[in-house]
Each structure stands twice: as C-alpha cells, then as structure tokens.
C-alpha positions in Angstrom: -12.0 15.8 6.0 -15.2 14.6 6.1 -17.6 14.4 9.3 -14.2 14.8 11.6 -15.3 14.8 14.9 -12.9 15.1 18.3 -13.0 13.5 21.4 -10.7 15.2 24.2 -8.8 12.6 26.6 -7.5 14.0 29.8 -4.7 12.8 31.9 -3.7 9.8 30.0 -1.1 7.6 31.6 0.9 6.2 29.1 2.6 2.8 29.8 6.3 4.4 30.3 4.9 5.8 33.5 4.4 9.7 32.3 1.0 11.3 32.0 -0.3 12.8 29.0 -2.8 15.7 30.3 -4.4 16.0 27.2 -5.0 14.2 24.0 -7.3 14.9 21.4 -8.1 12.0 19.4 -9.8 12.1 16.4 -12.0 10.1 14.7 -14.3 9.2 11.4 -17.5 7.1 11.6 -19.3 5.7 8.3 -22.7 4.4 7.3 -25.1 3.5 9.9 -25.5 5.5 13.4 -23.9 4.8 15.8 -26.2 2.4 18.9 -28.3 1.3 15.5 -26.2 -1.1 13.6 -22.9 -3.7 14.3 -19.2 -2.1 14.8 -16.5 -2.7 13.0 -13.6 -0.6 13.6 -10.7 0.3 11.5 -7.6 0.9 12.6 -5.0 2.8 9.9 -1.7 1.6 8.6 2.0 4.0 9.0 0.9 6.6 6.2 -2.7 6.2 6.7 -6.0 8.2 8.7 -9.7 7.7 9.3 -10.7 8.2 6.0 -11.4 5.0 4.9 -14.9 4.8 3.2 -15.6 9.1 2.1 -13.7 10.7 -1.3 -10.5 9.4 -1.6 -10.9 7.2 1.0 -7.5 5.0 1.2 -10.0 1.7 2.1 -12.8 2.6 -0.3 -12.3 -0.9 -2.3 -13.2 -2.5 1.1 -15.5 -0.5 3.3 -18.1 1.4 1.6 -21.7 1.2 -0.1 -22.1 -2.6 -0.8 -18.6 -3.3 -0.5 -17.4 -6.2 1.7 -17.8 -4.2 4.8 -21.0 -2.3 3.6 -21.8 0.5 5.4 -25.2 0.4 4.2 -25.3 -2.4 7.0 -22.6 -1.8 9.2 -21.2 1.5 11.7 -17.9 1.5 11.0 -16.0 3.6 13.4 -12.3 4.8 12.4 -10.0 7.1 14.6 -6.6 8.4 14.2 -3.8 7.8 16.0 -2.9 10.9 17.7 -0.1 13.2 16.5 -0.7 11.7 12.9 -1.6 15.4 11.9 -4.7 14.5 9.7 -6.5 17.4 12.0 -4.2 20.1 10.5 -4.0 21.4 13.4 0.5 21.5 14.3 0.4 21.8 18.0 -1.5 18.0 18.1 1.9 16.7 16.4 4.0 15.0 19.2 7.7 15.3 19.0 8.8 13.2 22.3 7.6 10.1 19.8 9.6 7.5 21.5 7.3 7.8 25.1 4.8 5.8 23.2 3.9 2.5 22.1 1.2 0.1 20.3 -0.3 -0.5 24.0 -1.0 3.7 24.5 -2.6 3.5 20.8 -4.6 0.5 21.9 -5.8 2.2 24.9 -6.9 5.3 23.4 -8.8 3.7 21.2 -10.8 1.7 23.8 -11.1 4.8 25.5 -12.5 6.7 22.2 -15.1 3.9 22.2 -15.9 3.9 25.5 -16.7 7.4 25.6 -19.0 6.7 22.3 -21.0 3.7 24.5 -19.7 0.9 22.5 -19.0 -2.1 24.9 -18.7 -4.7 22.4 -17.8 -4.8 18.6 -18.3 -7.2 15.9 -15.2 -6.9 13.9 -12.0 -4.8 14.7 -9.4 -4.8 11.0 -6.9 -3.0 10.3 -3.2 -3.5 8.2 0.2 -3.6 9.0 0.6 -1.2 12.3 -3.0 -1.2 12.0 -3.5 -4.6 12.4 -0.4 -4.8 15.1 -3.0 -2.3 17.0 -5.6 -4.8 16.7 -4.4 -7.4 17.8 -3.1 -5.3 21.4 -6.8 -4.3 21.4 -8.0 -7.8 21.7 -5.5 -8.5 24.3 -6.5 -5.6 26.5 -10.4 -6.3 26.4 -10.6 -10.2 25.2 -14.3 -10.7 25.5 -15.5 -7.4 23.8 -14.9 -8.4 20.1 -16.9 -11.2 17.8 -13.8 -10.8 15.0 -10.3 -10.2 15.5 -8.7 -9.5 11.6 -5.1 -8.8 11.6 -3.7 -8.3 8.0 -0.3 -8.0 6.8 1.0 -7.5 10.4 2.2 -9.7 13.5 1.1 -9.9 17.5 5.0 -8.9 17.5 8.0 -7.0 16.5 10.3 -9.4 15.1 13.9 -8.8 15.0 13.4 -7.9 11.1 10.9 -5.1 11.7 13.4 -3.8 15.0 15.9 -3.7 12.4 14.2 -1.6 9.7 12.2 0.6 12.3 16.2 1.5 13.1 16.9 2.3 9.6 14.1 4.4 8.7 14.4 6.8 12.8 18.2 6.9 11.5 17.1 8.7 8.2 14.4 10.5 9.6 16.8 12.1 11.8 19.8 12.5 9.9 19.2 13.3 6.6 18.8 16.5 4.3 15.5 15.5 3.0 14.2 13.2 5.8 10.3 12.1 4.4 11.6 11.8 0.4 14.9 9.8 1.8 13.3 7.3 4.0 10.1 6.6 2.2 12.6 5.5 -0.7 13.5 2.8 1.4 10.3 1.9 3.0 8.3 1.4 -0.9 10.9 -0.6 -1.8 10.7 -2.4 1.4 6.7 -2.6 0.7 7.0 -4.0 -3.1 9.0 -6.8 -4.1 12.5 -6.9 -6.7 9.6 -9.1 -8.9 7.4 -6.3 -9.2 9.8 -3.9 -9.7 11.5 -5.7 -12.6 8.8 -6.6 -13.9 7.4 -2.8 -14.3 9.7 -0.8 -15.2 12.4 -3.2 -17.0 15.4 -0.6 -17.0 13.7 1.7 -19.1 14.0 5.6 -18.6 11.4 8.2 -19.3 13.1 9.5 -22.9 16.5 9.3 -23.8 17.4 12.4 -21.5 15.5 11.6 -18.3 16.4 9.2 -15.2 15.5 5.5 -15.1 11.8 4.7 -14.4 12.5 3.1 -11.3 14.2 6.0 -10.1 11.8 8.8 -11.1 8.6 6.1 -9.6 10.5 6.3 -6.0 11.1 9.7 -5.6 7.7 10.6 -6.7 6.2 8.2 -3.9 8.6 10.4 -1.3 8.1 13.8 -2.9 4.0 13.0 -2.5 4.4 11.9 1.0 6.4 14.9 2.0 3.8 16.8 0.3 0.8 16.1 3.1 2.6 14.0 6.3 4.5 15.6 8.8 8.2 14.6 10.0 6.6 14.0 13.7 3.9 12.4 12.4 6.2 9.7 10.2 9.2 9.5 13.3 6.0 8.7 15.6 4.3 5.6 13.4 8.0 4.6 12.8 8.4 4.0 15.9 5.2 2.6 17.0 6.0 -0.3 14.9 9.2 -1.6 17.2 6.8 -1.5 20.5 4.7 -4.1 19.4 4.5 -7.0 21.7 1.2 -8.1 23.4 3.0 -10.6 25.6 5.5 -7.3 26.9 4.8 -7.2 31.0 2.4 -9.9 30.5 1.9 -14.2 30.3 3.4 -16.3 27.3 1.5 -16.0 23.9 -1.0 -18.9 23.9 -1.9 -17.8 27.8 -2.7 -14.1 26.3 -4.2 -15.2 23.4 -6.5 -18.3 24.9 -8.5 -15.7 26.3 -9.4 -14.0 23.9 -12.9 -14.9 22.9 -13.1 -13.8 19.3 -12.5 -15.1 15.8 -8.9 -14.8 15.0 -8.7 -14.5 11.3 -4.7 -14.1 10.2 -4.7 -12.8 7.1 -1.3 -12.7 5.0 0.6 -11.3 2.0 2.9 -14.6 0.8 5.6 -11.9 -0.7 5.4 -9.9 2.0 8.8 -8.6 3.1 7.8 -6.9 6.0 6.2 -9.4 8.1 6.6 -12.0 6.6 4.3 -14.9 6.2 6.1 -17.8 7.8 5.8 -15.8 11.0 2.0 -15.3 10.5 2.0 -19.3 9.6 4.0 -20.0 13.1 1.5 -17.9 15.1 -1.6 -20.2 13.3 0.1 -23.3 14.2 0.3 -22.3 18.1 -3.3 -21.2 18.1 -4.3 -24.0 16.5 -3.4 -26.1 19.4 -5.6 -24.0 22.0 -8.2 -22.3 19.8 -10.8 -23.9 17.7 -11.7 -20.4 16.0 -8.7 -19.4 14.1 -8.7 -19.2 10.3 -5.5 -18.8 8.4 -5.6 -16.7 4.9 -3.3 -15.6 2.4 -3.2 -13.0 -0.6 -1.3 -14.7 -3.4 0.5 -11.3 -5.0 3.4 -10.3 -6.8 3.1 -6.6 -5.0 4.3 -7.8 -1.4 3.5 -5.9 1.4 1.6 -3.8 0.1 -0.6 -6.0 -1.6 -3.7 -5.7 1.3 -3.9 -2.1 -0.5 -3.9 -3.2 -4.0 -5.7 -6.9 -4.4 -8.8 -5.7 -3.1 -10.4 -8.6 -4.7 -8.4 -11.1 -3.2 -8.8 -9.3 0.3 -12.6 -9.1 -0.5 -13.3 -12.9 -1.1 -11.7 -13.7 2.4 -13.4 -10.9 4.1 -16.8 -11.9 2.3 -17.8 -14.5 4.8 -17.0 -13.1 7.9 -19.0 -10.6 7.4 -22.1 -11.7 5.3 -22.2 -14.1 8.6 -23.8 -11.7 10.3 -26.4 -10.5 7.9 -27.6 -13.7 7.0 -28.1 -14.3 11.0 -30.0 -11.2 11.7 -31.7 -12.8 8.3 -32.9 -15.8 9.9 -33.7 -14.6 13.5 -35.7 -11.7 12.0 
C-alpha cells in the first residue's frame, strides 16, 4: 500500500437519518503535489481500491507516467470507499452495510477533498459503481468539476441491476462459501456467453481434470476470497441498488442541467450490466438541454468488463479530454 494516507471524518450523518461518529477514509494520491497541478479523481469499481497508478495498480494502463491521464502532468487523487478493508485494519469493516448508499460515498468523498483544499476539479472518472459515484458527485456540487466521465455505469439503478444486487446479498448471506459462490455469478455476469465460448471451447485441462470454464471461475472466486472481506463485498453489493441521483430530489434533466461540466458517457456495447441502450437513452435526454455531452462506446467482445481490459480503446476516447488541457496551459503560457 503505497503512500496510504488517512483522513478521520467525525460525526457523519448519513442520508437514512443515523450518524456515523467516526469514519476513517482512506485515500491514494499520484504524480504531482497536491495545490501544484489539475485534479482528477478516481473513484474505484465493486472489487477495487485507490491503487490505481503504483505496482499492481488495477488502473495502471490508464493513469500513470505518460499514460492518458499522466501523472507526470496531473494530481490524481484516489480514496477508498470506507469499509472496503484495503487498510487492513478489521474494525474499519462495516457490517450494518444496508444504512448506506451511493449519496454517503459521494459525500465522503467531497468531504475527503475538502479537507485536502480542493474546491474545484478538472476531471472526476471512475467505472461501474465508480462511475455511479461520479456521477452523485456531480449532482451534489454541480459547478466544481470541468469533466464528468462515467464509464460502464448509469446515473441509476435500473430494475436489472436491483435484480442482480438481490441475487448476489442472497448468496452472500446464505451460502457455504459466500465470496467463491457469488463471484461465480458476478464474472459471468461481467463477460459475455461470446467470450466465454470463444475461450475455452468445452475443453478440460487433461483428460482427468474439470472443464476449463469451470476451473477459470472458481479460480476468479478462490482469488477474490483470498484478499476481500465478506463485509467489504455485502457493502459494495449493495451500494450498487442505492443509486439514484434524482432520489429526494427534481426530475433528471432538472438535476442534470445544472451541472456545469462536460458529461462524457462512456459505454461497453456488450455490456450486460448496464447496458448500453440505457447509457444511449440518458445521451438523448441531455442532448436536448446540454450542449456539452459526448457519447462513447468501447466496441468489445469482453462485456462489462471491457473498461478493464481495452485500455486502448478507453485511451483513444480519454486522449482528448485530457490532452485539452495541456495544450491550453500550452498556448496561455
């Protein structure tokens, strides 16, 4: 855990109506200092952490030295969603998981920034329930971001996504071998029947062994349950159903209109998860109201997963958003 630093939050109301009176959040910051360069902040996906640029960083095909978001020119600023156990530390795990939501995450994050004097950032990016907490952070502080980059992800938890949220909390609280058993269902969810077909063709490890396809999904549970926590994976889980930034608030378009930034939608067209006709739908209503909202989409056969695996892809559409502001410090310098 590289250059983990801690930043203690007291008395937190979260947005059931209890009161946290302590949180520690946790957090990662990359390239330049921080006051001396543009922020971008990334926010993790379900399985994911801060560590998205040092060794073994889960993001390193995105953010690092001279990658698309270069840190030799950016601060990029990355904190953990609390009780996600990448401290180590057990007592930060929270078990009452279901007295949180998306909004709380937002919130803490803002707060995390806050108390690190950033008022405004150029980019905020993140994947999946990373990118459903970006888009909640743009509704709570509309004028304090220059690029808003949801990827893979919705502004909403769609009946689909209620449904499968359901399925995993069911195994994570039922079965014998909770992290192995419901990450079984969630690759598959994340891959596509093409991909899988196409890779492992009903072939077994030797004439003795277990299909391919078999021995693959077990190994991604067996990995997971060897460094996530059960309260860590029933928490995420859950966070996914809460998302709504219209919940307690105006219509979409109202929320959204005020939001100054850049709304870049990017999208996986085999993803399974959220799918990309949704992301589509949401583009189409903006596009009435907004004039800066760009719509993008990763052509893969790997589905959901794909904003982890066609970093090439991802990198040609992140290219210009942010070489934009190089080449105008360039020309005002």
């Amino acid at each position: 855990m590289e250059n983990l630093q801690k930043i203690d939050l007291f008395n937190f109301d979260l947005e059931i109506g209890k009161q946290k009176a302590y949180l520690p959040l946790f957090y990662q910051v990359f390239g330049q200092p921080l006051g001396s360069a543009p922020i971008v902040v990334v926010n993790h996906s379900l399985t994911g952490n801060s560590n998205v640029a040092a060794k073994n960083g889960w993001w390193s095909g995105i953010v690092g030295d001279k990658k698309v978001v270069d840190i030799d020119y950016f601060t990029v600023i990355a904190f953990n969603i609390p009780g996600n156990g990448f401290d180590g530390n057990l007592d930060n795990l929270i078990d009452n998981y279901k007295d949180y939501s998306i909004r709380d995450i937002a919130r803490i994050f803002w707060e995390g920034l806050f108390y690190l004097k950033v008022q405004h950032v150029y980019a905020i990016i993140g994947g999946s329930l990373g990118g459903a907490i970006t888009w909640e952070m743009a509704a709570l502080h509309p004028d304090k971001i220059d690029n808003l980059i949801p990827i893979a992800t919705d502004w909403k938890a769609t009946d689909w996504v209620i449904a499968n949220v359901l399925i995993q909390d069911q195994i994570l609280n039922h079965s014998d071998d909770p992290i192995v058993d419901a990450r079984l269902h969630a690759t598959l969810l994340y891959r596509t029947p093409e991909y899988v077909n196409q890779r492992f063709r009903r072939s077994k490890l030797d004439e003795l062994s277990v299909l391919q396809i078999e021995n693959w999904l077990l190994d991604h549970g067996v990995k997971l349950k060897n460094r996530y926590r059960l309260a860590a994976y029933k928490l995420m889980n859950h966070l996914l159903k809460t998302n709504d930034i219209t919940r307690n608030r105006p219509d979409f378009l109202t929320v959204t209109n005020a939001i100054d930034a850049n709304i870049h939608l990017i999208t996986v067209d085999t993803d399974y998860l959220f799918i990309a006709e949704e992301t589509r739908k949401t583009y189409r209503e903006l596009l009435g109201r907004k004039q800066n909202v760009f719509y993008h989409q990763i052509q893969s056969i790997h589905g959901h997963d794909a904003y982890l695996i066609e970093f090439n892809q991802l990198s040609d559409i992140l290219r210009p958003i942010f070489n934009l502001h190089k080449e105008q410090n360039y020309v005002s310098a």
